[in-house]
C-alpha positions in Angstrom: 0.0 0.0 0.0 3.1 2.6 0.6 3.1 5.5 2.9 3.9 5.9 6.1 1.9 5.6 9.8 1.3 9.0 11.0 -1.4 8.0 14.2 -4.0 5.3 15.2 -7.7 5.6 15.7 -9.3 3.4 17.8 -12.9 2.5 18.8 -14.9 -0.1 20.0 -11.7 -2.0 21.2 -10.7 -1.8 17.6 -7.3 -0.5 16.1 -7.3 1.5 12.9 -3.8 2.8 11.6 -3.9 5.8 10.0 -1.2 6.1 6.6 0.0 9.4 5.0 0.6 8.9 1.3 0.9 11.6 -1.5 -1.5 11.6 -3.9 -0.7 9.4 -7.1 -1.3 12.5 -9.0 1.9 14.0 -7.1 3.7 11.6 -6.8 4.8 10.8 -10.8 7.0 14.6 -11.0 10.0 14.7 -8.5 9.1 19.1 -8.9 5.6 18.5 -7.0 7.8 18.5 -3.9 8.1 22.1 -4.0 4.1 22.3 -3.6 4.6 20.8 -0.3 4.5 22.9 2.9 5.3 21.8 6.5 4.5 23.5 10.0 7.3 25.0 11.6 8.3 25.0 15.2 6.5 28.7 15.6 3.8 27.5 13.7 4.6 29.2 10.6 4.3 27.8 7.5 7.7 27.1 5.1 8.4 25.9 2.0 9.6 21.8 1.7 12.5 22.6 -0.5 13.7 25.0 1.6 14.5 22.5 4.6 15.7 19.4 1.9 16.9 18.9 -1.5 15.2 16.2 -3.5 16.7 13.7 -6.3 16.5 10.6 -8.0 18.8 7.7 -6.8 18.9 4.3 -6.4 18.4 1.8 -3.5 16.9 -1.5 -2.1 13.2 -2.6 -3.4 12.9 -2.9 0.0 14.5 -3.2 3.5 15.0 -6.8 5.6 15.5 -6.4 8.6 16.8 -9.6 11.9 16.2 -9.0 15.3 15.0 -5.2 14.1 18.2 -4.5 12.7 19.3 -4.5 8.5 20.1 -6.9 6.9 20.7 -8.2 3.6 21.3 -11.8 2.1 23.3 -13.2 -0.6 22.8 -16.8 -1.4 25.2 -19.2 -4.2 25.2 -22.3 -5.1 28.8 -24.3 -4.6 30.8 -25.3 -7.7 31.1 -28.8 -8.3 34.2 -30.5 -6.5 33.5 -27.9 -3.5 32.3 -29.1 0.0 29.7 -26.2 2.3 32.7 -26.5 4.9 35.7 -24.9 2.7 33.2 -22.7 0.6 32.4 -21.2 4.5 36.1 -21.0 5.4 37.0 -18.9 1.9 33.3 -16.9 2.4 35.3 -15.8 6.1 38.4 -15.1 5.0 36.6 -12.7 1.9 34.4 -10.8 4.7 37.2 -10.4 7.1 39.0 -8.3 4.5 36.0 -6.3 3.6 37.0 -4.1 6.7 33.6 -4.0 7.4 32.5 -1.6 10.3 32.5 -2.6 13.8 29.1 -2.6 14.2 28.4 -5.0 11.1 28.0 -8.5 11.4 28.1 -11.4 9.3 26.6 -15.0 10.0 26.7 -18.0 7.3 24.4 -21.3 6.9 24.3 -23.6 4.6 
């Protein structure tokens, strides 16, 4: 459905999330942004692009996440010759030089 949860209604012991989503009309011109305002601190109203830049890039479909952290998978299939044990051993010694930061972790199966 897209959009994002801005608040909850709820009655009769029933939960109803409420989602914020531009209109489709909006949503196909990346210059629509500037018809967006947003409520300052005092209450005034400002102008969207004059608190962030919008552009076009690239990124993730979507975002997995493990124990409410990122995370990302990539799966292979093992040449033939090649046991799980030593693919495991090589897949280690490949991360361990990736210099990955300290709070990234790595966990194999197979």
């Amino acid at each position: 459905m897209g959009g994002i949860d801005i608040a909850s209604y709820e009655e009769f012991g029933n939960r109803y999330d409420i989602r914020l989503r531009y209109a489709e009309s909006h949503r196909d011109q990346i210059n629509k942004f500037d018809l967006i305002q947003l409520r300052s601190a005092d209450g005034t109203l400002i102008d969207f692009k004059n608190v962030a830049e919008v552009s076009v890039t690239s990124g993730p479909a979507q975002i997995d996440r493990y124990n409410r952290s990122r995370k990302i998978e990539l799966s292979g299939n093992a040449p033939p010759g090649y046991v799980s044990g030593d693919l495991m051993d090589k897949m280690d010694e490949i991360i361990s030089g990736c210099r990955l930061g300290a709070r990234i972790r790595s966990s194999l199966s197979g």
